[in-house]
C-alpha positions as CSV (number, residue, x, y, z in Angstrom):
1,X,36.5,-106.3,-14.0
2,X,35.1,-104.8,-17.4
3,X,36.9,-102.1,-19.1
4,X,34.6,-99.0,-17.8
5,X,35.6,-100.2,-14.1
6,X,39.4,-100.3,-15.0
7,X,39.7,-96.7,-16.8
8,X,37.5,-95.5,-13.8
9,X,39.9,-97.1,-11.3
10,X,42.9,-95.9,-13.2
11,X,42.1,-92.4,-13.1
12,X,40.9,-93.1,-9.7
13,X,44.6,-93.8,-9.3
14,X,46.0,-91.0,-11.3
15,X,43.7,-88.4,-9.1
16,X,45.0,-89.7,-6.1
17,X,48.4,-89.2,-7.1
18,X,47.7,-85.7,-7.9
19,X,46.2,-85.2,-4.6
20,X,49.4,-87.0,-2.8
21,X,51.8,-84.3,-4.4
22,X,49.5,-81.6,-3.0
23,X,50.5,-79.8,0.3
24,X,46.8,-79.6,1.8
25,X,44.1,-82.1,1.8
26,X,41.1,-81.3,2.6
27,X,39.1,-82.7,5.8
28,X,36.8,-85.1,4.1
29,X,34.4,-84.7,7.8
30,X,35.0,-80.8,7.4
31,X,35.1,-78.4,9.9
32,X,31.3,-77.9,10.2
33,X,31.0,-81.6,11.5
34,X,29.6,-82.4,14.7
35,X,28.4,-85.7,16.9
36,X,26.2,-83.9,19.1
37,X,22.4,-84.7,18.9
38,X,20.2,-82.5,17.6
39,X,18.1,-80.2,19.9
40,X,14.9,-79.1,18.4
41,X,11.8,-78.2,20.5
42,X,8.7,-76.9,18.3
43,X,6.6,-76.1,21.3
44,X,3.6,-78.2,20.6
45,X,0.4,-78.7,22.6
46,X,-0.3,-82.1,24.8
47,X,-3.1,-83.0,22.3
48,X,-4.3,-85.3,24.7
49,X,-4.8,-83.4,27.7
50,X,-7.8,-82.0,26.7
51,X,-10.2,-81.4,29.4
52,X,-14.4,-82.2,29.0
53,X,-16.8,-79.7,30.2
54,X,-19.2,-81.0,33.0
55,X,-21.4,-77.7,32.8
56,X,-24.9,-78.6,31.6
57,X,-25.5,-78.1,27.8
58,X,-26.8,-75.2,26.5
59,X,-27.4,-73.4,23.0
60,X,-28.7,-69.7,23.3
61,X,-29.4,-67.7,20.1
62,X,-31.5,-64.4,20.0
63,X,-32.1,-64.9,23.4
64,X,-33.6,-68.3,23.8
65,X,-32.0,-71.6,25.3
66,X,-31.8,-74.5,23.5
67,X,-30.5,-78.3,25.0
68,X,-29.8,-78.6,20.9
69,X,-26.9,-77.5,19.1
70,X,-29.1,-78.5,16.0
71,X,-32.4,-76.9,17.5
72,X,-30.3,-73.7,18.4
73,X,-28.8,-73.3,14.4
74,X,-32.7,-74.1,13.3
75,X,-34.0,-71.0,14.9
76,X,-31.5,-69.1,13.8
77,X,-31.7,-66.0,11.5
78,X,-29.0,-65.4,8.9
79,X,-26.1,-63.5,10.4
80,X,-27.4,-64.5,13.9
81,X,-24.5,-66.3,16.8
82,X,-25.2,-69.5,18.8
83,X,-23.3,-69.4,21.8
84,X,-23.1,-73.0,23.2
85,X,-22.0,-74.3,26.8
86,X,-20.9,-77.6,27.7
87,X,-21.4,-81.0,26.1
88,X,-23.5,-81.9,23.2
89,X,-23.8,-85.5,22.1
90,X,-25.1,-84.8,18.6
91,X,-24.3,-84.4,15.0
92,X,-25.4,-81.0,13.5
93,X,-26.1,-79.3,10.0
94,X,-25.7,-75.6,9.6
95,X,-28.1,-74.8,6.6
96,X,-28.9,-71.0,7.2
97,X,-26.3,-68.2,5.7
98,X,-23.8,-66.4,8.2
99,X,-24.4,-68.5,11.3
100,X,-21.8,-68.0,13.7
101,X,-21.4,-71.1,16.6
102,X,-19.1,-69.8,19.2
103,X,-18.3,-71.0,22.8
104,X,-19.6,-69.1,26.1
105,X,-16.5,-67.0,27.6
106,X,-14.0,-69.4,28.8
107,X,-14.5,-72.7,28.3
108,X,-14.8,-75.0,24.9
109,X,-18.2,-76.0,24.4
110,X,-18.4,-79.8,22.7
111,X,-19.9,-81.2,20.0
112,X,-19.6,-85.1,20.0
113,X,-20.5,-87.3,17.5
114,X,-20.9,-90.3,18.4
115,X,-18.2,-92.4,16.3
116,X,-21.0,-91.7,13.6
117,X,-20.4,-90.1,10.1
118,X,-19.7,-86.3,10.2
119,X,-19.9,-84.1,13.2
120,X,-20.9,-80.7,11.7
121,X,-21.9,-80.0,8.3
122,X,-21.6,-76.3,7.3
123,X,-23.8,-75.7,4.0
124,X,-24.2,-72.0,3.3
125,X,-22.0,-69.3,2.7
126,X,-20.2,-67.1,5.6
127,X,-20.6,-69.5,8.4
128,X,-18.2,-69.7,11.2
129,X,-17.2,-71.6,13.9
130,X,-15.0,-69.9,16.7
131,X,-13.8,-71.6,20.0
132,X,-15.8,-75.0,19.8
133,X,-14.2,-78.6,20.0
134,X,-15.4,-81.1,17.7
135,X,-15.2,-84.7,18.1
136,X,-15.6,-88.4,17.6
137,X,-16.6,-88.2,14.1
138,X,-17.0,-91.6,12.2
139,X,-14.2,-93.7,11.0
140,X,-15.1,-94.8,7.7
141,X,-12.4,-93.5,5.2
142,X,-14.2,-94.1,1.9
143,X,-17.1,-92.3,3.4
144,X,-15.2,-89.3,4.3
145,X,-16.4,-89.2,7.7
146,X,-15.0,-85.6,8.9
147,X,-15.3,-83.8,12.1
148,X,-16.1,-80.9,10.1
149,X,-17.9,-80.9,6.4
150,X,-17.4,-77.6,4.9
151,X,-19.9,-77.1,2.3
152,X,-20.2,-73.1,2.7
153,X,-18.0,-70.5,0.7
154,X,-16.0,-67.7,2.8
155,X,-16.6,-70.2,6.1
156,X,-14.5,-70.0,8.9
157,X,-13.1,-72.2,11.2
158,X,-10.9,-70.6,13.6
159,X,-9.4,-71.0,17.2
160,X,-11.3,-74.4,17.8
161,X,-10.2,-78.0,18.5
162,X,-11.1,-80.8,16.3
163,X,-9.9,-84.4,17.6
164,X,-11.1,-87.9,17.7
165,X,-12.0,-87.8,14.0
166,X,-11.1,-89.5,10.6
167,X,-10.7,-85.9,8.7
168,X,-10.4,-83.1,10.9
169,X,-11.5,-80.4,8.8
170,X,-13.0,-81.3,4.8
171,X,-13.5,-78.1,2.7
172,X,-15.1,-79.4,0.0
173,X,-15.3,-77.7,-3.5
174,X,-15.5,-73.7,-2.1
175,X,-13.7,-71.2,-2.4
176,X,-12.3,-68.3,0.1
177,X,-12.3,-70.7,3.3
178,X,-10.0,-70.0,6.1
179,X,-9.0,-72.2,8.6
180,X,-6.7,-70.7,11.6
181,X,-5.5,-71.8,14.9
182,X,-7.2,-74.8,15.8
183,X,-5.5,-77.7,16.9
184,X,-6.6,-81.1,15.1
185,X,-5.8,-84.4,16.8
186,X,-6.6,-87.7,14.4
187,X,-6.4,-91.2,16.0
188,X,-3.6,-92.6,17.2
189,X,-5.1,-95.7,17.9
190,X,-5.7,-96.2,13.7
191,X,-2.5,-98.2,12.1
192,X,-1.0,-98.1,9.6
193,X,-1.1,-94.2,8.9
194,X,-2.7,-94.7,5.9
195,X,-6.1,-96.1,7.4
196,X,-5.8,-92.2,8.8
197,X,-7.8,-89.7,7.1
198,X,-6.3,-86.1,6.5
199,X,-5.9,-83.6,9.3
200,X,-7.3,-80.9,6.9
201,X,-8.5,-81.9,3.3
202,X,-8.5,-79.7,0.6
203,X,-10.2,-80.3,-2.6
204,X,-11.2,-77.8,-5.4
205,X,-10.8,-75.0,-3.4
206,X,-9.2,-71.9,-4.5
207,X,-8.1,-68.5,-2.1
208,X,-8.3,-70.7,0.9
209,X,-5.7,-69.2,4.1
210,X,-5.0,-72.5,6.4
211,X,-2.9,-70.9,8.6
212,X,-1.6,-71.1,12.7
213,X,-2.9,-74.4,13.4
214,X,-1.5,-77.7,15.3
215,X,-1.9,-80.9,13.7
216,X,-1.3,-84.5,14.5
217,X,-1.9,-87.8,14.6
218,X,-3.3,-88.0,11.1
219,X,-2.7,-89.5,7.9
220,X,-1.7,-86.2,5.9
221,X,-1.6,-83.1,7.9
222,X,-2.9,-80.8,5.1
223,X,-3.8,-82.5,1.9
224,X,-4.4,-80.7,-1.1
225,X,-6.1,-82.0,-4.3
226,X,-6.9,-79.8,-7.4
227,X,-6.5,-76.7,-4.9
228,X,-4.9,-73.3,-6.3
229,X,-3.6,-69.9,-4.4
230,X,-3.6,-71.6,-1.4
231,X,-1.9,-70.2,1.3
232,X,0.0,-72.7,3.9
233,X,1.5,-70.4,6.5
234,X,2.7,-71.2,10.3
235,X,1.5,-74.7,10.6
236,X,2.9,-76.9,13.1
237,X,3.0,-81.1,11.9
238,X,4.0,-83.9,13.7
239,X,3.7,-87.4,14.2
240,X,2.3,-87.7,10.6
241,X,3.0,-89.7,7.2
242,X,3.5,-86.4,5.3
243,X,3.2,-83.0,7.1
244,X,2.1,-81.3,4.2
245,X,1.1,-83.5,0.5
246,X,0.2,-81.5,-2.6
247,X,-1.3,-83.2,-5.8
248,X,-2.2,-81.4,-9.0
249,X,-2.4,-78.1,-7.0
250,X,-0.6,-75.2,-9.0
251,X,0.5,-71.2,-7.3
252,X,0.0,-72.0,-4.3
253,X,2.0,-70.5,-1.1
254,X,4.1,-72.4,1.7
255,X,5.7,-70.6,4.3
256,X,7.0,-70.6,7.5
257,X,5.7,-74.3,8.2
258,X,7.0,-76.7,10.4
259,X,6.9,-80.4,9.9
260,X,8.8,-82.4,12.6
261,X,8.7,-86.7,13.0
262,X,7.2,-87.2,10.0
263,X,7.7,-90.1,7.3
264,X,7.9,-87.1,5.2
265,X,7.8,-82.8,5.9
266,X,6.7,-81.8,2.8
267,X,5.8,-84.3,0.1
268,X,5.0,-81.7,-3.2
269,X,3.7,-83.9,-6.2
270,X,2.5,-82.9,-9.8
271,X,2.1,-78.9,-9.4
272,X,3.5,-75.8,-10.7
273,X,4.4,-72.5,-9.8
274,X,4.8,-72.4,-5.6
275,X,6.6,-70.7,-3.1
276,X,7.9,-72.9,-0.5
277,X,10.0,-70.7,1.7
278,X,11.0,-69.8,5.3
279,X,9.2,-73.4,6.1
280,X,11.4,-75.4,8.8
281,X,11.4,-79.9,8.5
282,X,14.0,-81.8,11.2
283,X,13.7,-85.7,11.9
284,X,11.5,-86.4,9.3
285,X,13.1,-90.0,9.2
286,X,10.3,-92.6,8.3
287,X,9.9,-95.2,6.1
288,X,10.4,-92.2,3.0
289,X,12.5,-89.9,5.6
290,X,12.2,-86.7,3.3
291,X,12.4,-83.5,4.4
292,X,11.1,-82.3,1.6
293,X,10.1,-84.3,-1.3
294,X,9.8,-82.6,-5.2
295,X,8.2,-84.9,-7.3
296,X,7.3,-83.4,-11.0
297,X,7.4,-80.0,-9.3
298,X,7.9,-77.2,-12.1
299,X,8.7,-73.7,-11.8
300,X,8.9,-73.8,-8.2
301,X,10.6,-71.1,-5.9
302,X,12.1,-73.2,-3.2
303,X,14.0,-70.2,-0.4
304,X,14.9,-70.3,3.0
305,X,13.8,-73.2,3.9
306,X,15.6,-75.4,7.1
307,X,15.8,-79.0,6.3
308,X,17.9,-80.5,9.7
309,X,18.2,-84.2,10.7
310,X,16.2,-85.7,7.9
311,X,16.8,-88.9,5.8
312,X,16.8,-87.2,2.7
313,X,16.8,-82.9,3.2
314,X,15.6,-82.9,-0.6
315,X,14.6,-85.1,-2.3
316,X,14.4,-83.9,-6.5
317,X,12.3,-86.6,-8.9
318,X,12.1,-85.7,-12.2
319,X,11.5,-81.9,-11.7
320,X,12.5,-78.7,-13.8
321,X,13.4,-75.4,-14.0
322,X,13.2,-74.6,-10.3
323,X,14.9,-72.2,-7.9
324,X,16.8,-73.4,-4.6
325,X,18.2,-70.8,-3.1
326,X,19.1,-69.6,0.3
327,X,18.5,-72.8,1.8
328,X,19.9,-74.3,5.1
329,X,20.5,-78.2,4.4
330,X,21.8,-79.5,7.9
331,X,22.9,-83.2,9.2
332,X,20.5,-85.4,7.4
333,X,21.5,-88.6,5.8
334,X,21.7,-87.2,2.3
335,X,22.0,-83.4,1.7
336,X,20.0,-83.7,-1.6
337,X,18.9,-86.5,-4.0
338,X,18.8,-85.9,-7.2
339,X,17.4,-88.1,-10.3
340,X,15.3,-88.8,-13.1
341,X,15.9,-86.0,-15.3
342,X,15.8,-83.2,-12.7
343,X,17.8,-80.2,-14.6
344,X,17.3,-76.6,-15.2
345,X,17.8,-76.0,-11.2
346,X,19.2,-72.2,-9.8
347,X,20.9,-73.7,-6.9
348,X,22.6,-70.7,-5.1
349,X,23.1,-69.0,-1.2
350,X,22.5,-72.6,0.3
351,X,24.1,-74.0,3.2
352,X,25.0,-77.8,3.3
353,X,26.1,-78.7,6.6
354,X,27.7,-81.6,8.3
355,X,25.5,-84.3,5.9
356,X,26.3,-87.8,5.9
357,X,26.6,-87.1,1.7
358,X,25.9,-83.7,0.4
359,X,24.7,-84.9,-2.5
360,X,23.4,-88.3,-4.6
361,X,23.2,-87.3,-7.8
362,X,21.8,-90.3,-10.6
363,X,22.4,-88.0,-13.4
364,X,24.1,-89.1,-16.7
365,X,25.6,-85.1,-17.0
366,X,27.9,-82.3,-15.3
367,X,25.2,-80.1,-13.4
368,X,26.7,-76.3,-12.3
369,X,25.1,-75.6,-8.9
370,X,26.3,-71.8,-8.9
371,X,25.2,-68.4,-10.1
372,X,27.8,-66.6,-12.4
373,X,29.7,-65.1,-9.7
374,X,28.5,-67.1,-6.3
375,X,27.3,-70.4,-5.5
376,X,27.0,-72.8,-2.1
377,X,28.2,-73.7,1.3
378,X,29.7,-76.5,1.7
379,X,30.8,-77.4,5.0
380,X,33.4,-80.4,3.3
381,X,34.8,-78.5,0.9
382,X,38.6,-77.1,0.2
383,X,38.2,-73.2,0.8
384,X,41.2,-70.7,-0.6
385,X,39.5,-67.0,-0.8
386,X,42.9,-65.1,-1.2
387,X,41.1,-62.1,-2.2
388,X,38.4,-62.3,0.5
389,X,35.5,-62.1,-1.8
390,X,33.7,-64.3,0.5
391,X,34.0,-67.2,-2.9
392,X,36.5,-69.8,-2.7
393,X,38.6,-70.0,-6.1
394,X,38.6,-73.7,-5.7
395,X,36.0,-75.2,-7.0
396,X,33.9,-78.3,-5.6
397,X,32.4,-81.7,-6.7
398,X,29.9,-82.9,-3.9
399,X,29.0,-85.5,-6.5
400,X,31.7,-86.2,-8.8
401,X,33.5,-89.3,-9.9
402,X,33.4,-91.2,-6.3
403,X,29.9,-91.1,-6.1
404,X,29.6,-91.8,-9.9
405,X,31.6,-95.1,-9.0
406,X,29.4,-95.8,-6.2
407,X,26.7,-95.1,-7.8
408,X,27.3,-97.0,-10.9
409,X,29.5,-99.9,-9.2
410,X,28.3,-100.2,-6.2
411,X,31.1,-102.9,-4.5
412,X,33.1,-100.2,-4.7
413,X,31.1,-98.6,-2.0
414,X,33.3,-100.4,0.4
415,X,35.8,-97.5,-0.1
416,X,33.7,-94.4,-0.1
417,X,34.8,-93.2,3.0
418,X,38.6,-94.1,2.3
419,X,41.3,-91.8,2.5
420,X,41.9,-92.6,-1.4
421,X,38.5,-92.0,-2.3
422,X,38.6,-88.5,0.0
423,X,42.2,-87.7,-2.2
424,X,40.1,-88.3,-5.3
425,X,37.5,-85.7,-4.7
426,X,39.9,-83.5,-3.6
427,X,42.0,-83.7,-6.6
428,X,38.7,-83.5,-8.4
429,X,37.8,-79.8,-7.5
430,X,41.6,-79.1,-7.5
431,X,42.8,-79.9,-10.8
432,X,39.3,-80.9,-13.1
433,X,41.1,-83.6,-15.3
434,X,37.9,-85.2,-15.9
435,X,34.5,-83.7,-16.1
436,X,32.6,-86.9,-15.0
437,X,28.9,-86.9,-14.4
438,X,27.5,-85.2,-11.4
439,X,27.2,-82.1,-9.6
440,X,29.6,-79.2,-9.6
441,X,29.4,-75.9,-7.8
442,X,32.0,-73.3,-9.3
443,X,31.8,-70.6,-6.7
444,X,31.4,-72.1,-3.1
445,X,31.2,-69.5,-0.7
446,X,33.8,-69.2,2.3
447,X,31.6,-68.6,4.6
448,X,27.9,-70.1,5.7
449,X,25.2,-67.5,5.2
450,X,23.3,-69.1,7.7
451,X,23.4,-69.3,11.9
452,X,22.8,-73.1,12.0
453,X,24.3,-74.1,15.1
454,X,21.1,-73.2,17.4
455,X,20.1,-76.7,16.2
456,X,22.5,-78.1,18.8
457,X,21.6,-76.0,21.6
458,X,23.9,-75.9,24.4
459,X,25.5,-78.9,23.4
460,X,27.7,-76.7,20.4
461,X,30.2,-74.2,21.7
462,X,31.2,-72.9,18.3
């Protein structure tokens, strides 16, 4: 054994000696700790239950019936509505201004593409589609083959279906597009995920609203490349590699998302300046099993967020100067993973519950997880709030010198969970003898600021 593993293991022994003298040890499972499954139900659509209309096809604009979804959007004045009915097996191109395609009252009209390129291409400003389904586009990835092409500025896409397709909806280089409650449906069929295309694709776009809509089955949910003030809000993502994957895409807006069995919930890469709050990520346990992932994320607001049952809740790579705060971080393998030079964090008001470890820190400092005055939950932590302030005056190490010793020996892993090792940390937050490197929160807070335990529905009495 080399000379760092013996001074470690001696004041491994000197700690737990401190901690033996002392007349309360804390529960190493903590209070908050539960075996019941979780129970989480997000309400989502059958995707594949999707009925076919049988009606015969027709396109009526101004009047006159067309057979031809294409032949209807040809006739068509600028500003003028297409009202389809039925099935059309067809790809279409929407070249005039304003054009409006719309189902007739009570069914979803279809356009099918044959398993060929794109399925409708919208190329001038202020078109919209309401209430169609579009499907079967073509399956060649490098092609881009898309169920719809948006071409068109200020388009709309809104309460429609798009399945069957390779991308489900590809806005392409415009600006002020919004697309709202639709549900998109890739391919199951395609493996691996990443022969998928994206459910929605967004690339040089800027004021865009994607918004209320259903997606699975796809590679990406919503993909995001070069886009900026981009608002994310109320989607629903399942069944996915990452529910939601940002590249190079700076201010943009996340909130109120939920991404369920994924790989990943939220995969954020190479931006700057969000808002990712109120967004909600459970199971997220595949072959990355993030909940959700910060990689070279920079002046980011990260608040409110739910992150229950993943492999990782958060997973921090190399990001800076960021704000996690009010956060509910809930029975996932790892509370947090921390590394490559991810400092300058405001990590205050969150709630880490019942986690396998709260925190896996491969840092080569102290970091203070607390505001001046207030910090954390922890659910495994030693409380004492004599004077009721709602902050406990002992202070906690949810990465300390244990998981320093794991970390950076790892055959001592084999004693992580020991009764020793659970004295050390104890003694760690009780009397600080040595300020090893890791995570430290000050001020944890007595109580949780969060109601958590609906995530175990009936099965949790308490």
């Amino acid at each position: 054994m080399d000379f760092g593993v013996e001074r470690l293991f001696a004041i491994a022994a000197a700690l737990v000696l401190v901690a033996s003298a002392a007349t309360v040890v804390a529960d190493p499972g903590g209070s908050d700790r539960t075996a019941d499954a979780l129970s989480f139900d997000a309400g989502v659509p059958a995707e594949y239950d999707f009925t076919v209309p049988e009606t015969s096809r027709t396109a009526t604009v101004d009047g006159q019936q067309f057979d031809s979804v294409q032949a209807a959007v040809e006739a068509a004045e600028p500003g003028a509505t297409v009202v389809l009915s039925g099935r059309f097996t067809e790809r279409v191109v929407v070249n005039t201004s304003g054009v409006t395609l719309t189902s007739a009252p009570g069914e979803f009209a279809v356009i099918d593409g044959r398993g060929e390129g794109d399925v409708l291409t919208l190329n001038r400003e202020n078109a919209t589609v309401r209430r169609v389904w579009v499907r079967n586009s073509g399956f060649d990835t490098e092609d881009n083959d898309a169920g719809i092409w948006v071409n068109s500025s200020s388009a709309r896409i809104v309460d429609s279906r798009v399945t069957a397709t390779t991308f489900g909806v590809w806005v392409d280089g415009v600006d002020d597009v919004t697309v709202r409650n639709n549900t998109i449906v890739g391919r199951e069929e395609v493996t691996p995920l990443s022969y998928r295309g994206n459910g929605i694709q967004l690339w040089k776009t800027e004021e865009t609203v994607v918004a209320d809509n259903r997606i699975t089955d796809a590679r990406d949910g919503i993909y995001y490349s070069w886009a900026s003030e981009v608002l994310g809000r109320n989607n629903t993502m399942w069944d996915l590699r990452y529910g939601v994957h940002y590249m190079y895409s700076d201010d943009c807006r996340l909130a109120g998302n939920v991404a369920f069995d994924n790989d990943v919930g939220y995969a954020l890469m190479t931006s700057e300046n969000l808002e990712i709050v109120d967004n909600t990520a459970v199971n997220n346990t595949g072959s990355s099993g993030h909940g959700l992932l910060l990689k070279r994320i920079d002046r980011t607001t990260v608040r409110n967020n739910s992150l229950v049952g993943n492999g990782n809740g958060l997973f921090v790579y190399n990001s800076v100067e960021n704000t996690l705060a009010g956060n509910l971080v809930l029975d996932n393998d790892v509370g947090v993973h921390l590394s490559a030079g991810s400092v300058r964090q405001q990590v205050v008001d969150n709630s880490f519950v019942a986690n396998r470890q709260s925190v896996h820190a491969v840092v080569s400092h102290q970091l203070a997880w607390n505001a001046t005055d207030r910090g954390n939950y922890w659910s495994d932590a030693q409380v004492v709030d004599s004077d009721r302030d709602g902050v406990s005056e002992v202070r906690y190490r949810p990465a300390g010198l244990a998981e320093h010793l794991v970390r950076t020996h790892p055959q001592a892993a084999v004693f992580a969970r020991s009764p020793a090792f659970d004295a050390v940390r104890f003694a760690e937050s009780s009397v600080p003898i040595i300020e090893s490197p890791g995570v430290i929160d000050h001020h944890p807070l007595a109580d949780s600021p969060h109601d958590w335990r609906h995530y175990y529905g009936r099965n949790r009495s308490s």
